[in-house]
C-alpha positions in Angstrom: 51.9 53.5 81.5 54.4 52.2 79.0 53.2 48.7 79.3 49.6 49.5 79.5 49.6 51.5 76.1 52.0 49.1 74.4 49.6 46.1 75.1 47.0 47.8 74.3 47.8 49.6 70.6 50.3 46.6 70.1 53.4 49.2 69.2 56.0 49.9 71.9 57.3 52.6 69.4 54.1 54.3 69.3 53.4 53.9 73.2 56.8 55.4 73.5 56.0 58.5 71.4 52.5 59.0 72.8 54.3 58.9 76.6 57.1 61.2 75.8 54.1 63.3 73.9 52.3 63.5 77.3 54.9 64.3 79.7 56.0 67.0 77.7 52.3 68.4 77.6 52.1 68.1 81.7 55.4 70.7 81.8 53.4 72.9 79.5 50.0 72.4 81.2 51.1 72.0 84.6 52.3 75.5 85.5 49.2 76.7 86.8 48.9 73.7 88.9 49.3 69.6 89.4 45.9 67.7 88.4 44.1 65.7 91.4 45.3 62.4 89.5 48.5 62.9 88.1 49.0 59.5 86.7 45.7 59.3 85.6 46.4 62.2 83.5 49.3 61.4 81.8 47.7 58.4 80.8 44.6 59.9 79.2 46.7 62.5 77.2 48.8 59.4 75.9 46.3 57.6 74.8 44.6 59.9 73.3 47.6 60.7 71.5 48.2 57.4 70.2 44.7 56.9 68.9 44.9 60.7 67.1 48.1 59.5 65.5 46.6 56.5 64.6 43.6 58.1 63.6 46.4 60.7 61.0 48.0 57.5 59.7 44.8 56.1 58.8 43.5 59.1 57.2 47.1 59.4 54.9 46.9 55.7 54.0 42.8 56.5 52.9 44.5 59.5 51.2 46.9 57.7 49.3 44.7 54.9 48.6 42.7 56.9 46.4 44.9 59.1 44.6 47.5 56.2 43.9 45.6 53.5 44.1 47.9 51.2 41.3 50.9 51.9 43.9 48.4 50.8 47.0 46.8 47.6 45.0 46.5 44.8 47.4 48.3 46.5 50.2 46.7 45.6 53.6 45.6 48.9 55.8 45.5 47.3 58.9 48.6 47.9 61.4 50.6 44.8 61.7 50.4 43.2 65.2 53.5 43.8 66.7 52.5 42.3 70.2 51.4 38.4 70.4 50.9 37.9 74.0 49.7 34.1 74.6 51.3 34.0 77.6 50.4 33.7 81.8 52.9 36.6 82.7 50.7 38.9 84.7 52.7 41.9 85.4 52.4 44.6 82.6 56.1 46.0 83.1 57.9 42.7 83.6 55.4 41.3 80.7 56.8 44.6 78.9 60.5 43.2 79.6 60.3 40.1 78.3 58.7 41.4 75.1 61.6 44.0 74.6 64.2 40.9 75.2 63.4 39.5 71.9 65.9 37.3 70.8 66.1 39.1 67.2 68.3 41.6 68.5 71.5 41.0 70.2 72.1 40.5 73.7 73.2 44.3 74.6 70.3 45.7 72.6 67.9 43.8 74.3 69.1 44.8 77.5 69.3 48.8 76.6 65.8 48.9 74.5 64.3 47.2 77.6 66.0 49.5 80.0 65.3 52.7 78.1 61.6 51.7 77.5 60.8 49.8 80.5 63.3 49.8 83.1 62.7 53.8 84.4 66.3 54.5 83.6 67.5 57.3 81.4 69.9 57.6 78.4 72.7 59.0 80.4 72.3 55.9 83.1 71.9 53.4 80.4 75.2 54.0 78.8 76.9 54.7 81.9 75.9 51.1 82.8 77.0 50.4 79.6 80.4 52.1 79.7 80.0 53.3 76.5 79.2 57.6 75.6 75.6 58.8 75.7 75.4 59.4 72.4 76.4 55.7 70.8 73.8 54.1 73.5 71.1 56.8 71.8 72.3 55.3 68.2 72.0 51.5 69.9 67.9 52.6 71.0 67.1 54.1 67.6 68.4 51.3 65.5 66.6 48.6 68.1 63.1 50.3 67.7 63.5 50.9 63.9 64.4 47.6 63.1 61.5 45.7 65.4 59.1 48.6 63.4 60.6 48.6 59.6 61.5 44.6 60.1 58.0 43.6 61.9 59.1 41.8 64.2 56.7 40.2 66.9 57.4 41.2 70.0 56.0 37.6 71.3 56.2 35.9 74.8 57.0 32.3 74.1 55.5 29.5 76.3 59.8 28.7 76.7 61.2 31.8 78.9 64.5 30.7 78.4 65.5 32.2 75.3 64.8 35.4 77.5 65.8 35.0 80.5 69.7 35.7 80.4 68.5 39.1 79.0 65.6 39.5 81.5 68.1 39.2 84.0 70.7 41.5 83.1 67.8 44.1 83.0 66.8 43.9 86.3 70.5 43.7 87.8 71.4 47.1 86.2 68.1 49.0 87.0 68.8 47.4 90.7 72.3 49.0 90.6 71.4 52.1 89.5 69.0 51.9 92.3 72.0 51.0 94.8 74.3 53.9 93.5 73.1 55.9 91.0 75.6 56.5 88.4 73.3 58.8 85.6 73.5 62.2 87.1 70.9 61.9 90.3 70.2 64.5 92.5 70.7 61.7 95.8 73.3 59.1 96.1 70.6 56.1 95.6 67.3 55.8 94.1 65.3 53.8 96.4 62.4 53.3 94.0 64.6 51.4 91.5 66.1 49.1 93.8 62.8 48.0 94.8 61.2 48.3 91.7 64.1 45.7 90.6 63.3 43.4 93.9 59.4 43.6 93.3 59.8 42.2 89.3 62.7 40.1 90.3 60.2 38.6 92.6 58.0 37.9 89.7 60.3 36.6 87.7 61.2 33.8 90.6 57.4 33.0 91.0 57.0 32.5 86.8 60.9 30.5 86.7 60.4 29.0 90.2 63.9 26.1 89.4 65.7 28.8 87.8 69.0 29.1 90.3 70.0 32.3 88.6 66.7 34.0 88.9 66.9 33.0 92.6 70.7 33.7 92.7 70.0 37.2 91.8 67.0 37.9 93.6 69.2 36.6 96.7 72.3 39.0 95.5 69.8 41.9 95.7 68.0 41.5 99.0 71.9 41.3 100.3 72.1 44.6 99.2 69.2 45.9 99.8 69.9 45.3 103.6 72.2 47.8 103.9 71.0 50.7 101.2 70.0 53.1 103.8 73.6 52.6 105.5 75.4 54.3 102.6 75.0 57.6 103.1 74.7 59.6 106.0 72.2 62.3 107.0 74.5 65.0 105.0 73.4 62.9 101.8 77.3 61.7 101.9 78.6 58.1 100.9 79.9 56.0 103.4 82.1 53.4 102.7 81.4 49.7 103.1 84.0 49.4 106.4 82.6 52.5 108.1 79.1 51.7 107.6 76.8 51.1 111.0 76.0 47.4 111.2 73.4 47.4 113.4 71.3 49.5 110.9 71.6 46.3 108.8 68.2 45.0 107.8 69.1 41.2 109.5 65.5 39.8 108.2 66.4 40.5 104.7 69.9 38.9 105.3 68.3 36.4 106.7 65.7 35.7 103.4 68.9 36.3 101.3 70.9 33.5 102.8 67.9 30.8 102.4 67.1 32.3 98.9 70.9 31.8 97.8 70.8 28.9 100.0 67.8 27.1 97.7 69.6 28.3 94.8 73.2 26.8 95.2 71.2 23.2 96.3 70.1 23.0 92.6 73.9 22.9 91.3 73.5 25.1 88.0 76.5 27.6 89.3 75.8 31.1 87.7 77.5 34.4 87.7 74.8 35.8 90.0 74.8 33.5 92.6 78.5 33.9 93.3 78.0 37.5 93.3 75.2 36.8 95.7 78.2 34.3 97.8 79.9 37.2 97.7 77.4 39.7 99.2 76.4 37.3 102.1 80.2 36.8 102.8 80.0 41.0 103.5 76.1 40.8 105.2 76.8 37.8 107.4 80.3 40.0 108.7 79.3 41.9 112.0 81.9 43.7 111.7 84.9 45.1 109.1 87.3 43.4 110.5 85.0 39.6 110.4 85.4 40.2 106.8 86.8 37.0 104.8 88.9 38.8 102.3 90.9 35.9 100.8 87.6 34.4 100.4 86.1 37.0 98.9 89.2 37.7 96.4 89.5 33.7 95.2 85.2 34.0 94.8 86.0 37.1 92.7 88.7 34.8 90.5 86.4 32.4 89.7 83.5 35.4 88.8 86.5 36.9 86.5 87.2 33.6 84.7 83.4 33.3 84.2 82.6 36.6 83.1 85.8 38.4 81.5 84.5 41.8 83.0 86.6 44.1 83.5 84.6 45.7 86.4 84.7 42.7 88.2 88.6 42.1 87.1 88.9 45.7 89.2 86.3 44.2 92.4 89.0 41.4 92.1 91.8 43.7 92.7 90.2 45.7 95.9 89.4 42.4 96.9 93.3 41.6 96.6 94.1 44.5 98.0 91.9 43.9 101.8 93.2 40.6 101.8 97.2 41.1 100.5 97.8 44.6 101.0 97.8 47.9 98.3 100.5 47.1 96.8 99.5 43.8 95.4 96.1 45.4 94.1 97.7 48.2 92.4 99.6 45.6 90.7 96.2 44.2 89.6 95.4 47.6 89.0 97.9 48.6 86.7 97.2 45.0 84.2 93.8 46.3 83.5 92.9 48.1 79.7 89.6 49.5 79.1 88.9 51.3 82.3 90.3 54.3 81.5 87.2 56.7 81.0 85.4 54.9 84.4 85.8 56.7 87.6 85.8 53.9 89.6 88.9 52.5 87.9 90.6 55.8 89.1 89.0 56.6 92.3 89.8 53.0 93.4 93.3 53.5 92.3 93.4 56.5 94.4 92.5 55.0 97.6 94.8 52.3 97.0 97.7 54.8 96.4 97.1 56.5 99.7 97.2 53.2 101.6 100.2 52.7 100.3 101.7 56.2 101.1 101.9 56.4 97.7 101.1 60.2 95.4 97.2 59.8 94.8 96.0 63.3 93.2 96.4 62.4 90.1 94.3 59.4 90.4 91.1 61.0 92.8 91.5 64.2 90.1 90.7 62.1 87.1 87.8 60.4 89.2 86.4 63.6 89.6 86.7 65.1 85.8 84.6 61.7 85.4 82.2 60.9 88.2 78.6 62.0 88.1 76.7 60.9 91.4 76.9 64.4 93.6 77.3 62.1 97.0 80.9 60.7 95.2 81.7 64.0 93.7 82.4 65.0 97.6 83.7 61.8 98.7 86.1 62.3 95.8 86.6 66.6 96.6 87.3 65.8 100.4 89.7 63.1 99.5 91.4 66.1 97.1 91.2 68.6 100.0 94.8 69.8 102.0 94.8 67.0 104.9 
């Protein structure tokens, strides 16, 4: 709806409005009862609302015009286009994306503007992602969308993706992950529709940058995962962790398209962060079993995605990956080299189950996972690891 209202009023900040504007009127309006066409009716309210803003503005400017006219002398009425679409990209939302990846604002920005606006994930999930507090990701939205409106920007596709596609990219893995495990306060563990809605654009995106080996790299990385979504939790709603997960439920015709798709990717030799994340993945898919696992494997690929990335949260995969191939002892040693992890659950949680392999106190650790984590399914992964054994 987003994309559809942007494209056709040429203001993401006043399709935003006019969306936010609706939903709000459907709580109100749909007490007594939800409309034959839901989607059809939040669109109509939006639009309407856009044009009766527009309509407000023009009668102000009319206003002004008149009573001030030395102050208005020459100025031009007409809202600036702030979408130039020339391009073949035929999908409104990943159209949508690349518009919001404008190379203007920085990289983060980019990715966090197009998330909020297009991406289906909230504030709370966004700065989770981000590792950064809710209310410094808000500031990061406001100050994208004021400067594209006060600064004019064009929000333009250029015939050259590849000023966008770095950015493009990093949108789609994060709504994807949300989808995997959803870190933003979700009532269920995952959130199906966001994993696919990932896999559908990332699709596009492969069919529009057909010899891009990252674009293929990540679309691979995500049908490895998408394999074995519904094997994460169990009927309770509960997670399940990777080594006690049920193989055989393992989607083995995506595995197999993921192996050819990372398989076309890595014959192009452009090496890229997402295709040894999707080496990675396969090296877990292609195991029919826990104990087939190649750990060492796994931990040196997770070196090399360290050196390349300077992540900490893939400095802290590194050390679990130490840890199945070396023992505990040698990942909480990993562990306890890494800064900036403090206020992420995973850090701690981790930390925890590390500690208990190695017979070592681990309260501490799964309490402060706790005080942090969000997703209800870890909150009782985390409570039953807290519980008298």
């Amino acid at each position: 709806m987003l994309a559809l209202l942007a494209r056709r009023f040429k203001s993401i900040d006043l399709a935003d409005e006019a969306v936010q504007d609706a939903l709000v009127q459907a709580v109100e309006s749909w007490q007594a009862g939800i409309p034959d066409n839901p989607a059809a009716w939040l669109y109509t309210v939006a639009r309407n609302t856009a044009i009766d803003r527009l309509r407000r503005e023009a009668a102000e400017s009319r206003r002004l015009a008149r009573s001030a006219h030395e102050l208005t002398a020459g100025w031009d009425e007409e809202e600036p286009d702030m979408i130039i679409d020339e391009s073949t990209v035929g999908d409104e939302q990943l159209r949508l994306m690349l518009l919001c990846c404008h190379p203007a604002l920085d990289r983060d920005t980019q990715v966090a503007l197009t998330l909020r606006l297009v991406g289906g994930l909230t504030t709370p999930e966004i700065a989770a992602a981000f590792l950064v507090p809710e209310p410094t990701l808000a500031q990061r939205i406001v100050r994208a969308k004021r400067k594209i409106r006060e600064a004019g920007i064009p929000l333009s596709i250029p015939a050259e993706l590849d000023s966008r596609v770095d950015a493009l990219l990093a949108v789609l893995y994060l709504v994807f992950n949300e989808g995997y495990l959803a870190r933003g306060g979700a009532d269920a563990a995952t959130r199906v529709d966001l994993a696919d809605q990932a896999l559908r654009l990332t699709r596009l995106a492969r069919e529009l940058l057909p010899e891009n080996a990252e674009v293929e790299g990540l679309l691979a990385l995500e049908t490895f995962h998408r394999a074995r979504l519904g094997s994460r939790v169990d009927a309770s709603g509960n997670l399940v962790l990777l080594e006690q997960q049920d193989r055989s439920t393992w989607d083995l015709d995506a595995i197999g398209e993921a192996n050819a798709l990372l398989a076309s990717a890595m014959r192009r030799m452009r090496p890229g962060s997402y295709q040894l994340q999707a080496l990675i993945a396969a090296k877990h898919a292609n195991a029919r079993t826990a104990a087939d696992t190649d750990w060492p494997s796994i931990a040196a690929m997770y070196a090399q995605l360290e050196r390349m990335t300077s992540n900490p949260v893939v400095a802290l995969n590194h050390a679990v990956a130490v840890a199945m191939a070396d023992g505990p002892r040698a990942g909480l040693a990993m562990l306890d080299g890494l800064r900036g992890l403090d206020d992420y659950h995973l850090y701690h949680s981790t930390r925890g189950e590390l500690l208990r392999r190695a017979g070592l106190p681990d309260r501490d650790a799964f309490e402060r996972a706790l005080e942090l984590a969000t997703n209800p399914a870890e909150r009782r992964h985390l409570t039953s690891r807290l519980a008298p054994s």
